[in-house]
KEMI-892100 format. One record per residue (C-alpha): y, z, x. Coordinates in steps of 0.1 Angstrom, whole numbers, plus 5000, padded with zeros to 4 digits. Layout:
! residues N
YZX...
//
This chain:
! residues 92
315481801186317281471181315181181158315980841174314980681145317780771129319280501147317080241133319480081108322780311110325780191092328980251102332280241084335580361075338480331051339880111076337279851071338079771034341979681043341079341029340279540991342979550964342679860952341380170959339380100995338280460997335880390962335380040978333380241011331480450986330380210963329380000998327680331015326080350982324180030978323580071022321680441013319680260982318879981007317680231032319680311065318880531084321680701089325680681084328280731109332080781096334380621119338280641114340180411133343280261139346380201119343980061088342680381085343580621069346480881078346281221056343981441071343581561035342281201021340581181052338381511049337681391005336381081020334481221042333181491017332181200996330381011019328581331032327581400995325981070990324181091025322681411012321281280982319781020998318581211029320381011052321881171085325881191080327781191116331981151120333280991147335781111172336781401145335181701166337381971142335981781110332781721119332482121126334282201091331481991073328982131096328181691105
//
């Protein structure tokens, strides 16, 4: 059964939304997903979108490994966006 609550506080992000970065943006979205978790969301929703966003499906499914990993330790709910093939290969 589905927890509505999880929808409380959910944060939702991409590599697409740290364009603006110099750098790396994909540590940029951890270390922001990070500090989100330790201030309590509810729940984290990876959205890649648009010509921002990043292209390789390879760097894609790492970041998205990532984010999942952190989302596990702190006992967040990890969803992906649009990526129905990814979403199934990381079980999201």
């Amino acid at each position: 059964m589905f927890d509505a609550d999880c929808l409380k506080l959910m944060f939702v992000a991409g590599s697409q939304d740290f364009y603006h970065i110099k750098g790396d943006r994909t540590n940029a979205l951890l270390d922001t997903l990070e500090l989100a978790l330790q201030s309590k969301i509810t729940a984290f929703q990876f959205r890649q979108k648009g010509d921002l966003a990043l292209q390789d499906p390879v760097e894609i499914k790492r970041l998205a490994l990532e984010c999942q990993k952190l989302c596990k330790k702190y006992g967040a709910p990890f969803i992906i966006n649009d990526e129905v093939r990814l979403a199934l290969e990381l079980k999201a």
